[in-house]
DRENBA-874877 format. One record per residue (C-alpha): x, y, z; residue in three letters. Coordinates in steps of 0.001 Angstrom, whole numbers, plus 524288, in hexadecimal, padded with zeros to 5 digits. Example, Ala and Ser with C-alpha at 12.3 -4.5 7.8 and 13.67 -1.06 7.14 Angstrom:
BEGIN
8300C7EE6C81E78ala/835667FBDC81BE4ser/
//
This chain:
BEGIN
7FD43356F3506D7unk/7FE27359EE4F88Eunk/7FF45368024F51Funk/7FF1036CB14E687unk/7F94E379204E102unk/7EC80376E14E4CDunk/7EF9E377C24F268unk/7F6B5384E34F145unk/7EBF93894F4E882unk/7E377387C24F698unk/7EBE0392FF4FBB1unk/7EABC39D4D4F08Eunk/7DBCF3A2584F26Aunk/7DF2B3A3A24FEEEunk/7EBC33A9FC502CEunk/7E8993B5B44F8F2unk/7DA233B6A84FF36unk/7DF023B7CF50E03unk/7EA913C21B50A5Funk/7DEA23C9E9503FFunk/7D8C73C835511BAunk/7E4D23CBCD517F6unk/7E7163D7FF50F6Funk/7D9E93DD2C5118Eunk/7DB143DB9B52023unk/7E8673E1A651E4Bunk/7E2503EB2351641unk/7D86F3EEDA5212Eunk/7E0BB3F10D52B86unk/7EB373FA6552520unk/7DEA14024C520CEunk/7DA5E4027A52E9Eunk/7E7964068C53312unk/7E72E410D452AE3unk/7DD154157452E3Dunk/7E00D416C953DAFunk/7ED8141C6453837unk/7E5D1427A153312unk/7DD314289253F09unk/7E707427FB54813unk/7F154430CC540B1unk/7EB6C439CA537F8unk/7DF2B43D30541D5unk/7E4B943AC054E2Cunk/7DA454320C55327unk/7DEE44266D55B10unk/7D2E541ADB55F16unk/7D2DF4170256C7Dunk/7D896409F456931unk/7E36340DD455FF5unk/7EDFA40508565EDunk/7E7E73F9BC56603unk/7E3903FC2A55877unk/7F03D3FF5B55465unk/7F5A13F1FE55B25unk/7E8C63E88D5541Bunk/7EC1D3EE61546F3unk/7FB303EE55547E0unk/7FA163DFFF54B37unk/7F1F03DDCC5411Bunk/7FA233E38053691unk/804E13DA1553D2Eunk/7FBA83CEC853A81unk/7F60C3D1C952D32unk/803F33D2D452A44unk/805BB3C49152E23unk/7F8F13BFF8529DDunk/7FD333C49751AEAunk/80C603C1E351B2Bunk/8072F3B12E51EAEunk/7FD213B3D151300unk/8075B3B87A50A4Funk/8117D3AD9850EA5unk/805763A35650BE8unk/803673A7994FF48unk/8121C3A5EE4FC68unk/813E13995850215unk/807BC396A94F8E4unk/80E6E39B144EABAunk/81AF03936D4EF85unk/811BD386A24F3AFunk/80F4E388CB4E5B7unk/81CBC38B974E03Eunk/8219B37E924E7AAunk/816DF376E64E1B9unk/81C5937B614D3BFunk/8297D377E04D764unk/822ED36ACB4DAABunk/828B436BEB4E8C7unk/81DB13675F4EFA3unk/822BE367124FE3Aunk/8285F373534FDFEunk/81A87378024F948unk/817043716250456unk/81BAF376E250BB1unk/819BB384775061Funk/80AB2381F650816unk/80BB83808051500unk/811C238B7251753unk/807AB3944F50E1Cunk/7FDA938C385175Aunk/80537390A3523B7unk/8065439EF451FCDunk/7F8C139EF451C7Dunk/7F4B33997852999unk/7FC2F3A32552F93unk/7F60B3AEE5528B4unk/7E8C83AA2052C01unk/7ED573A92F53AA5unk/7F20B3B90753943unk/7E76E3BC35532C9unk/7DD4D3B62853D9Eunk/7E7413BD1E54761unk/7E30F3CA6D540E6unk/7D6693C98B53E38unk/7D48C3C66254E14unk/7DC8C3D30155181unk/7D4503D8F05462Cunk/7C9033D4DF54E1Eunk/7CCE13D8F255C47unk/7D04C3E791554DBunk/7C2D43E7F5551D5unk/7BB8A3E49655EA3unk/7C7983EDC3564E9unk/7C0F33F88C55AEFunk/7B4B83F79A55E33unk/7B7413F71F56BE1unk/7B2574043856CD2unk/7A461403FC56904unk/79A094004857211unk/792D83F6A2569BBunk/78C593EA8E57005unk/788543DFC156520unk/77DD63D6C85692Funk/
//
């Protein structure tokens, strides 16, 4: 396979759009831990399934953690697919592609990882109300 910039220039709409996904989810769940901080310290009100929420969303901050760190490597492994293509080193770039392709891969596989945890939080949340759907 040849790779020049073109095929790096593939990568750069979308690394920077799926760490803006990340950071919003990331974004959402420290807000939500907040706010059951609050609730739990400041007016002493603990829900009926605080451990397991506190387990879901601790392993979730584990994985978002993940999910961005691959991002972030990606990304890197991106600008120096793009610094060895300068230096006209073009299996070292190579390479370096593959790996901003591996890291990516990776993410994605986090990121599917939390949004399925994300998901059982949700039906372990509403596991309380006595709705029937038909």
């Amino acid at each position: 396979m040849n790779i020049d910039y073109t095929v790096t220039a593939l990568m750069f709409p979308a690394i920077p759009l799926l760490m803006n996904i990340y950071s919003n989810r990331f974004h959402s769940l420290s807000k939500l831990i907040r706010e059951l901080h609050d609730e739990h310290v400041y007016e002493n009100h603990v829900p009926a399934e605080w451990k397991k929420q506190f387990i879901n969303l601790s392993g979730r901050i584990v994985l978002l953690r993940w999910t961005i760190m691959f991002a972030a490597f990606g990304f890197l492994f991106n600008m120096l697919t793009v610094l060895g293509l300068y230096l006209n080193e073009i299996f070292i770039a190579r390479v370096i592609f593959g790996s901003c392709c591996l890291s990516m891969i990776i993410s994605i596989m986090f990121f599917i990882r939390e949004i399925h945890i994300s998901t059982n939080a949700l039906k372990l949340h509403m596991s309380d109300m006595d709705v029937k759907v038909d």
